[in-house]
C-alpha positions in Angstrom: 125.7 129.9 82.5 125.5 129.2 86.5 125.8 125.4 87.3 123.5 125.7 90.3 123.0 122.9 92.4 119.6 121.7 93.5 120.9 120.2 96.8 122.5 123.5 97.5 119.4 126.1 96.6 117.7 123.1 99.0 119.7 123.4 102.0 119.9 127.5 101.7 116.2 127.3 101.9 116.0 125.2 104.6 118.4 127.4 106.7 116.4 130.1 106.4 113.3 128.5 107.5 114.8 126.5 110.4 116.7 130.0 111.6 120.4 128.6 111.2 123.3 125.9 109.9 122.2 123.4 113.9 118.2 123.0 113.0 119.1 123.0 108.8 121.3 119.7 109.3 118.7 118.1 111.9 116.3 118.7 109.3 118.2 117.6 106.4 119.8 114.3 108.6 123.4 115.8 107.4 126.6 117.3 109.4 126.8 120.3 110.0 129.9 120.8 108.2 127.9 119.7 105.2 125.1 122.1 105.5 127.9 124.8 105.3 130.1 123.3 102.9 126.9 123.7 100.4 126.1 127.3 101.2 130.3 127.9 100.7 130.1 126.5 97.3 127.0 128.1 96.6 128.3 131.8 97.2 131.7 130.2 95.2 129.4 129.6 91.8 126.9 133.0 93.0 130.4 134.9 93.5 128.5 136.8 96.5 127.5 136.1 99.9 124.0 135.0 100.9 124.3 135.4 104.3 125.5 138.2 106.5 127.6 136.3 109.1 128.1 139.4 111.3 124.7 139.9 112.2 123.8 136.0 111.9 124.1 133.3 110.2 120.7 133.1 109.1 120.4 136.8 108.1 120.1 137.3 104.0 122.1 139.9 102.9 119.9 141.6 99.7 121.7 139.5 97.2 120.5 136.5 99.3 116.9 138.3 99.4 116.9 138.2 95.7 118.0 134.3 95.6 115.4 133.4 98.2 112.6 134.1 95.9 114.3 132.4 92.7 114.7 129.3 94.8 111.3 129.0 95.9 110.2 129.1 92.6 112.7 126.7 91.7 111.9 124.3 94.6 108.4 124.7 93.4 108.9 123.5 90.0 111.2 120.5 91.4 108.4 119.1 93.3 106.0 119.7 90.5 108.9 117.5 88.4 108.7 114.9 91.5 105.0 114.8 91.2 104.3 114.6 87.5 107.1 112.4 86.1 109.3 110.7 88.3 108.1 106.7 89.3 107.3 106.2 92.7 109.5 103.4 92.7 111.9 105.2 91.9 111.7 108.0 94.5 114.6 107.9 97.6 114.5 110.0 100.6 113.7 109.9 104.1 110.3 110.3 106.1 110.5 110.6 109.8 107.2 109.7 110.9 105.8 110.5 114.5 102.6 108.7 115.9 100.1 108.8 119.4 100.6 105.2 121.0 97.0 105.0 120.1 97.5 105.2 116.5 101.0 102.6 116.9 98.6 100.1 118.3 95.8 100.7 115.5 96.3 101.5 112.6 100.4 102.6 112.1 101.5 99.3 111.0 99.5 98.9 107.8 100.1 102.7 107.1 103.6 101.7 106.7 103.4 98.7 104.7 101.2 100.7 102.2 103.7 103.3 102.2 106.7 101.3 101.9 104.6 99.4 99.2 104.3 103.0 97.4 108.1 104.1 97.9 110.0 100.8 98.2 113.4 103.1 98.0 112.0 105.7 101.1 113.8 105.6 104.5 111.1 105.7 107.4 112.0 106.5 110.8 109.3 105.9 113.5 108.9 107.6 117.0 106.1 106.7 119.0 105.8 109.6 122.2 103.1 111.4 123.9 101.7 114.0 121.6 103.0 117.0 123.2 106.3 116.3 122.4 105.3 115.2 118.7 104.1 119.2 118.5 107.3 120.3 119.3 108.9 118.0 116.9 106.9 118.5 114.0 107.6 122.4 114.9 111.4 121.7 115.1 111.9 120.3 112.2 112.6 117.2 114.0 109.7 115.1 112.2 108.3 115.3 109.0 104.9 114.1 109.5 102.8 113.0 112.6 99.6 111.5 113.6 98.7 112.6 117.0 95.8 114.6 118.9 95.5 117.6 117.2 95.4 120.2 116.1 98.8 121.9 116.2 97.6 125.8 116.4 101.2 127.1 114.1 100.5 129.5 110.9 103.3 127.2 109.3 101.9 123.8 110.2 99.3 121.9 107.9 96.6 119.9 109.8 94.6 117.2 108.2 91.7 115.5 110.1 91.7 111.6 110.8 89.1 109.4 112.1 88.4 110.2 115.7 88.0 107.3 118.5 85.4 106.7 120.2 85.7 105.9 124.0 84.0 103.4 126.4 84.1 102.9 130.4 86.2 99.5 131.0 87.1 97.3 134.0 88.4 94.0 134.4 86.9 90.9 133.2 86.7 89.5 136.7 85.0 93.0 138.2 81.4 92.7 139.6 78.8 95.1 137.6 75.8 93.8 139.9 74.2 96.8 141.0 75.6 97.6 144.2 79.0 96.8 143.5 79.3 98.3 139.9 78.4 101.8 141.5 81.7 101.4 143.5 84.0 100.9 140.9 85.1 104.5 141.0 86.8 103.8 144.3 89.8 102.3 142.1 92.1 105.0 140.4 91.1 105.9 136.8 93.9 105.2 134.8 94.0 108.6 132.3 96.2 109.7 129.4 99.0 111.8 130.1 99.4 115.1 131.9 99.9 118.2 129.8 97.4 116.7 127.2 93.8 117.1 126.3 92.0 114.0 126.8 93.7 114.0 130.5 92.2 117.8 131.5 88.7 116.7 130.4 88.3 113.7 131.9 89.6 115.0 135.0 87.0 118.0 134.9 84.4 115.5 133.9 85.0 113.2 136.9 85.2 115.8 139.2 81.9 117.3 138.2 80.1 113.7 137.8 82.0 111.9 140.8 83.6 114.3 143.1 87.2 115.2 143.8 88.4 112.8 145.7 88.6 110.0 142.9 91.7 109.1 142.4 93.4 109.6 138.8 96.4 107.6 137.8 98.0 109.6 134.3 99.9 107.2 132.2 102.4 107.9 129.1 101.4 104.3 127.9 98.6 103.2 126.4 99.3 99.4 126.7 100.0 100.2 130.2 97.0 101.6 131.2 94.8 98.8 129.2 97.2 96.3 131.3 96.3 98.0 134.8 92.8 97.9 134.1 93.3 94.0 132.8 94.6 93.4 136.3 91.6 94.9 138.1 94.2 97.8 139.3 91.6 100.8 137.7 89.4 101.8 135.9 89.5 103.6 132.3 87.8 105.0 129.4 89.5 103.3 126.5 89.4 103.4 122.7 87.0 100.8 121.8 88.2 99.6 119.2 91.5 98.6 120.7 89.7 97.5 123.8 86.4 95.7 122.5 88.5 93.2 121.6 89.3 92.4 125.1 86.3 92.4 126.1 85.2 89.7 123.8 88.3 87.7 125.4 86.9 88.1 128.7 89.9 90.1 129.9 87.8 93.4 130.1 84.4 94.1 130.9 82.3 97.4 129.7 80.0 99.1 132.6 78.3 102.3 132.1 78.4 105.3 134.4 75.9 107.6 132.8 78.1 109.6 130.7 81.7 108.8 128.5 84.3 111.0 127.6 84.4 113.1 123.9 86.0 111.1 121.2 89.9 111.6 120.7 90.3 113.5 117.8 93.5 112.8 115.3 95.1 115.3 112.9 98.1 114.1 110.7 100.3 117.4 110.9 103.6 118.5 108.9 105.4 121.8 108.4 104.2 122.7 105.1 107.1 125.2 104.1 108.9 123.7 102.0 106.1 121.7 100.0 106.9 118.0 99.8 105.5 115.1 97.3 106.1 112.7 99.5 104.9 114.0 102.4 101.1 114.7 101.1 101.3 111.0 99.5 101.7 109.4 103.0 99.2 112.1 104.5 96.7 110.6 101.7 97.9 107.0 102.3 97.1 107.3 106.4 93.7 109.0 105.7 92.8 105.9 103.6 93.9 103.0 105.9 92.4 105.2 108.9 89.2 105.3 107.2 89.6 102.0 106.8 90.3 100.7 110.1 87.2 103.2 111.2 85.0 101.8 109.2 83.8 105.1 107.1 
């Protein structure tokens, strides 16, 4: 009887679904020396190659055809194993976790308390970034899991809704909203979201249509930032309420109302599905509870 290793058939599958030995071993957190050494020894106990090195490393020869289907059924029943009997406690591993500033500064911390709560032996890595680069990463291979304005439009990617956030108009505290002067407080810059992402493009059509073109718009990587220039009286913004309201009832912020506010952001918590992962869809579950939570639904 074969003595086939798990870890092996794990890291062959994950070569052929990352496209080669340099994404497999990003994906895996291993060497790259390791991610070969395993498909070595498995063609040693399969006494065949899997892969046809002169045309690629990542092209199946039909004897690796034949094993990719085997170990996707095998994977399958692993994870089913995973789900069904092992204790969470019990379960080791490492989630990289992406999020939006806006979900770091809401709701993230408690996500990951619950989570390391549910899988006290699980490894989480955090990156906080704009979510254009979280697509790419999630699409990579470079992150497991993130929560970020979504969704990612990939056949291979698995988007779950999250509570949106609704936006406001805010100023500084110390701004004047009599009549006359609120009208001009479009003559400071709006502080905006990044370039290159959603919530940036429409609120730039939208103030172009409502105010004109020559308002000034000032895009900003950093959500604290932007809530810190608008503190200081430096701009204007339309800002999650429920990170800013809070502000507001400091006195450091002030709402006004121009007629009209921006769409809510809308939140997807996105993973590569392929291969299926226990862990994964438990802390997809977990975030859609404490984001409810914190949303108030």
């Amino acid at each position: 009887m074969l003595r086939l290793n798990l870890e092996q058939l794990r890291t062959f599958l994950m070569v052929v679904r990352s496209g080669g030995v340099v994404r497999a071993a990003q994906s895996l957190n291993v060497t790259q020396p390791a991610v070969t050494a395993r498909i070595r020894a498995l063609e040693e106990t399969l006494g065949t190659p899997v892969f046809d090195r002169a045309a690629g490393s990542a092209r199946l020869t039909k004897r690796g055809e034949l094993l990719l289907q085997h170990a996707q059924r095998l994977e399958a029943l692993a994870n089913n194993i995973e789900r069904d009997v092992v204790d969470p406690e019990g379960v080791e591993g490492h989630l990289r976790i992406g999020a939006s500033e806006t979900i770091a500064q809401s709701w993230l911390p408690d996500f990951v308390s619950e989570l390391n709560a549910t899988f006290p032996q699980l490894r989480i890595e955090l990156n906080v970034d704009v979510s254009i680069n979280l697509r790419n990463a999630v699409l990579a291979r470079e992150i497991d899991l993130a929560f970020l304005l979504g969704p990612i439009s990939e056949y291979s990617v698995q988007n779950v809704a999250l509570p949106s956030f609704a936006l406001d108009w805010y100023a500084s505290g110390s701004a004047d909203l009599t009549k006359g002067a609120a009208s001009r407080l479009f003559d400071k810059p709006v502080i905006t979201y990044a370039k290159n992402t959603r919530p940036f493009r429409e609120l730039s059509n939208e103030v172009q249509t409502r105010i004109g073109g020559d308002v000034a718009l000032f895009p900003s990587s950093s959500l604290s930032a932007a809530i810190r220039l608008v503190t200081s009286g430096l701009g204007v913004a339309a800002l999650p309420k429920s990170l800013a309201d809070p502000l507001v009832a400091s006195g450091e912020l002030c709402t006004f109302d121009p007629g009209w506010v921006p769409e809510p952001l809308l939140f997807t918590a996105s993973y590569v599905a392929d291969p299926p992962s226990q862990v994964t869809d438990k802390a997809t579950e977990i975030a859609i509870s404490i984001a409810k939570a914190h949303a108030g639904t």
